[in-house]
C-alpha beads as a LAMMPS data file, in Angstrom:
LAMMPS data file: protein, C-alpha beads

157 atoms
156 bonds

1 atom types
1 bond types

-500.0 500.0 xlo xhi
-500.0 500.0 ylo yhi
-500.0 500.0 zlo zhi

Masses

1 110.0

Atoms # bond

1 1 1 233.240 143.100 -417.355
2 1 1 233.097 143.399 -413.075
3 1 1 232.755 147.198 -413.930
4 1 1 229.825 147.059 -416.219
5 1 1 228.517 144.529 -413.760
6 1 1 228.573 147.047 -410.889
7 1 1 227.817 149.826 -413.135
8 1 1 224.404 148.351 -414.188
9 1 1 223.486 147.735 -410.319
10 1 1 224.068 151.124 -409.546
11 1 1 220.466 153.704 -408.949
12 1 1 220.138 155.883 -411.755
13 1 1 220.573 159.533 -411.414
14 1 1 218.068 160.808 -409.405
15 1 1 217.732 164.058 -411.517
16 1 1 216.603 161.491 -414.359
17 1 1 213.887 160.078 -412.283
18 1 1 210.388 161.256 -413.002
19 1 1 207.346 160.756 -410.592
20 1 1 204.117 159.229 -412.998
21 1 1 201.648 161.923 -413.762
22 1 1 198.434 160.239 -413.500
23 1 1 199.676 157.409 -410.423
24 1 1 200.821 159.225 -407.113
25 1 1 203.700 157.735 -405.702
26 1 1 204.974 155.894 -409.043
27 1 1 208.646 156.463 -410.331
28 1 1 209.553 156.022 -413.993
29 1 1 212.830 156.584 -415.527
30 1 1 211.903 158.765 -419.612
31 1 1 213.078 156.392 -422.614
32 1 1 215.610 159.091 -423.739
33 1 1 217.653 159.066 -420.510
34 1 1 217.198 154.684 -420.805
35 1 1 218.237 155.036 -424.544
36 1 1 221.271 157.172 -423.597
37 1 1 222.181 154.408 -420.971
38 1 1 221.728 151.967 -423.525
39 1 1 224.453 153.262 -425.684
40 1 1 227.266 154.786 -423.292
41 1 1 227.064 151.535 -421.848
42 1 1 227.412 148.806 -424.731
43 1 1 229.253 148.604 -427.734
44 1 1 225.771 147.435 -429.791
45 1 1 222.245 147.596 -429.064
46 1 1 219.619 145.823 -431.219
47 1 1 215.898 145.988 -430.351
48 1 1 213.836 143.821 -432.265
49 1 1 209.877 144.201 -432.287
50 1 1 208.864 140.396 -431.724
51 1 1 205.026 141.630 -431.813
52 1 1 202.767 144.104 -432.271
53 1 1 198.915 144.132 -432.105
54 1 1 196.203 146.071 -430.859
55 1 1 194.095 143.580 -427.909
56 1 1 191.245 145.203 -426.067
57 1 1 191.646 148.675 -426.207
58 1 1 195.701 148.434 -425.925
59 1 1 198.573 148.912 -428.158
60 1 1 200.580 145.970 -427.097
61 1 1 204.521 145.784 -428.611
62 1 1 206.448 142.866 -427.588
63 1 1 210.628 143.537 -428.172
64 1 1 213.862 141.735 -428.006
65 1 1 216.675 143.353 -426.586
66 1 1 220.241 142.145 -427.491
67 1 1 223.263 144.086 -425.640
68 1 1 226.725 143.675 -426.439
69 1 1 230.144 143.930 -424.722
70 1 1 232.832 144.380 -428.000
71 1 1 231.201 141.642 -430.224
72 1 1 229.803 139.187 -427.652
73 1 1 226.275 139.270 -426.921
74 1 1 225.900 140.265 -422.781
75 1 1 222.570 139.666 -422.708
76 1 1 218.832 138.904 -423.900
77 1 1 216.258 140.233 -422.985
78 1 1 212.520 140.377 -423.702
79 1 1 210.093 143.741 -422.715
80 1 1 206.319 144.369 -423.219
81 1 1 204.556 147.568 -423.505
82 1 1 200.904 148.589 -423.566
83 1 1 199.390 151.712 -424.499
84 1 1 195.439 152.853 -424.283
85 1 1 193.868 153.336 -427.898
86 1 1 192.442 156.802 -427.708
87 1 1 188.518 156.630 -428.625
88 1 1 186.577 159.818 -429.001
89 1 1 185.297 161.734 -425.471
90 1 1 182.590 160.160 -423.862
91 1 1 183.177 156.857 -425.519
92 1 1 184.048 153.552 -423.888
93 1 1 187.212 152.276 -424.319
94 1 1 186.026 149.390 -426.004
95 1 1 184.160 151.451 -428.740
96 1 1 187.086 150.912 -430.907
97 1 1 184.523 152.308 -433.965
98 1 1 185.000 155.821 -431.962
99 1 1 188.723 155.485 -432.374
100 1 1 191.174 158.665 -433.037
101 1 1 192.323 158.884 -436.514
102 1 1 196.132 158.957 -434.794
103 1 1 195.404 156.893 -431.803
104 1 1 197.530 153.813 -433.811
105 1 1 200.131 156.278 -435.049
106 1 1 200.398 157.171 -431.207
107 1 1 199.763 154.420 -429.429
108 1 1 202.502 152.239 -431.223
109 1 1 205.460 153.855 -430.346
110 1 1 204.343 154.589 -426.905
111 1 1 203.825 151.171 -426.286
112 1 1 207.190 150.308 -428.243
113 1 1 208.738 152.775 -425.517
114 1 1 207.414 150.945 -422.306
115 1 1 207.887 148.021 -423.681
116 1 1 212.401 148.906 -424.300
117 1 1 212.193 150.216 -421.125
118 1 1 210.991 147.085 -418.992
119 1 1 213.255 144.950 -421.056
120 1 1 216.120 147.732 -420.431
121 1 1 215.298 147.061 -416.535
122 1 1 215.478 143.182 -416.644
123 1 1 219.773 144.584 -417.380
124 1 1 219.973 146.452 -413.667
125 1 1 219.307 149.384 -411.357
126 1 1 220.617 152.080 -413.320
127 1 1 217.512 151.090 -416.028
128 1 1 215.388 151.969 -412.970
129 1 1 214.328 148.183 -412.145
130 1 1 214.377 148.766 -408.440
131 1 1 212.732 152.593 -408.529
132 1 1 208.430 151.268 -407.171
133 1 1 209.998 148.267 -404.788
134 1 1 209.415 149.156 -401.081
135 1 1 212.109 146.239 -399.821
136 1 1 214.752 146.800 -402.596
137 1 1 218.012 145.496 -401.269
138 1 1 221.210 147.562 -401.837
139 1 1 224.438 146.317 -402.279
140 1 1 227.198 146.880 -399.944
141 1 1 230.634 148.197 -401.031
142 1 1 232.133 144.616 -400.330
143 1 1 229.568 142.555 -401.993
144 1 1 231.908 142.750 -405.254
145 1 1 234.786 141.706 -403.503
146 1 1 232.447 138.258 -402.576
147 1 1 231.733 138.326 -406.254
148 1 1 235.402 138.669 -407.687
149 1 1 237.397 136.096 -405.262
150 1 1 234.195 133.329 -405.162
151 1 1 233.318 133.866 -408.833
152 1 1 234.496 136.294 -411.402
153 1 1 238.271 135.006 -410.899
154 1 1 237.508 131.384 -411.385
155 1 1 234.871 131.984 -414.532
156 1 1 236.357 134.521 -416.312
157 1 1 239.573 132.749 -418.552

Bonds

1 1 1 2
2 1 2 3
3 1 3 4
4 1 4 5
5 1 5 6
6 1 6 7
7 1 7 8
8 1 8 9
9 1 9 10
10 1 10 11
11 1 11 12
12 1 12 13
13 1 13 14
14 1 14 15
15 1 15 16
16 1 16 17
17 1 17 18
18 1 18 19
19 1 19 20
20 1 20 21
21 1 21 22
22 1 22 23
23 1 23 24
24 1 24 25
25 1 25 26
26 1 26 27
27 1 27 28
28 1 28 29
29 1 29 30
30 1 30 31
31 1 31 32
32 1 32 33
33 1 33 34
34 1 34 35
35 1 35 36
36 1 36 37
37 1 37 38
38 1 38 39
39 1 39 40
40 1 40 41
41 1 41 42
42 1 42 43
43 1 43 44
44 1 44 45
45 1 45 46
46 1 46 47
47 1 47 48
48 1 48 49
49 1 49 50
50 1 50 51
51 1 51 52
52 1 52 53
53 1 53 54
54 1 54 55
55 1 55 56
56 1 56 57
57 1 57 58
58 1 58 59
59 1 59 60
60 1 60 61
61 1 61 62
62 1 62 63
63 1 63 64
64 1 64 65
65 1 65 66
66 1 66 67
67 1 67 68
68 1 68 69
69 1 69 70
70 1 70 71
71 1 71 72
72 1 72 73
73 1 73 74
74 1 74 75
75 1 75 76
76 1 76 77
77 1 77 78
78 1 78 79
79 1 79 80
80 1 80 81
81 1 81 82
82 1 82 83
83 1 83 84
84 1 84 85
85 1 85 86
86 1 86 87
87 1 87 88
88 1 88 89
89 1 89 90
90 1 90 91
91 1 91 92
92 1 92 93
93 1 93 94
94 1 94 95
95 1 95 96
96 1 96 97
97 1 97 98
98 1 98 99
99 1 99 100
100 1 100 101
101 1 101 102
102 1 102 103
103 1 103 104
104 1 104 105
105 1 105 106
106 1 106 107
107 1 107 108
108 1 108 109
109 1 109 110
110 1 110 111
111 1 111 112
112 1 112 113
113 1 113 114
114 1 114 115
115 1 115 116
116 1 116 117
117 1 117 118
118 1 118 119
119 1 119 120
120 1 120 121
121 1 121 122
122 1 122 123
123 1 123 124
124 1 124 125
125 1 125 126
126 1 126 127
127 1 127 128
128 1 128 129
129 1 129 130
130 1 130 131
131 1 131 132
132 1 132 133
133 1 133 134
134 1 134 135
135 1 135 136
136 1 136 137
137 1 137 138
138 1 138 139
139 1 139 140
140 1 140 141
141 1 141 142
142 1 142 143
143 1 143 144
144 1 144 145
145 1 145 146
146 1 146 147
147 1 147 148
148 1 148 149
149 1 149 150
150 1 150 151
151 1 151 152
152 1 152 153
153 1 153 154
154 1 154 155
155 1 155 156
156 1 156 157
């Protein structure tokens, strides 16, 4: 379990990390290369869509996140994601009436996406959870040593 603990603190690869194309300066980590993560590092992943609705001009999906070590739940976690509604150029983004025939078809799953990947982040570093924080501290080599003799030898039996 220590291992998978220092696993998910680790930075991802930083050939996966992708800079935002429409906000300079903003790093993202793709959902296939979080997905991937996902399963080479627990034994079960459910994702459960708690909500989904359109508000303003947004796609908004709501998901639970359930990861498992063997057959024991590691962790819960929730995520939200919001994608635009595509209206027709030269409408406002409120004129829902002016609405792309596949802007739902779209917009869902892309919010679905962002919404796995900041619950995927709540889990650690390597989901990319530390990639846009300018005062991000990193762990030293003997913080896990701290870790195993003050905590993870008295907790784990």
């Amino acid at each position: 379990m220590l291992e998978l603990i220092k696993k998910l603190n680790e930075s991802p690869k930083p050939e996966w990390v992708k800079e935002h194309p429409f906000i300079k300066g903003v790093k993202y980590l793709p959902i296939d290369k979080v997905e991937l993560l996902l399963n080479s590092l627990f034994t079960r992943v459910d994702i459960e869509i708690k909500e989904a609705k359109v508000e303003l001009n947004s796609c908004v999906v709501v998901v639970r996140l359930t990861v498992y070590t063997g057959s024991e739940v590691f962790r819960i976690v929730e995520g939200v994601g919001a994608a635009p509604v595509k209206t027709a150029h030269g409408s406002g983004a409120l004129d829902l009436d002016k609405m792309n025939s596949s802007a739902l078809m779209t917009g869902f799953p892309a919010a679905e996406s962002f919404a796995i990947k900041d619950a995927a982040e709540k889990l650690g570093r390597i989901f990319g959870c530390d990639l846009n924080r300018k005062d991000a501290i990193p762990l030293r080599d003997g913080y896990w040593d701290k870790v195993k003799e003050n905590y993870w030898d008295k907790y784990k039996k």
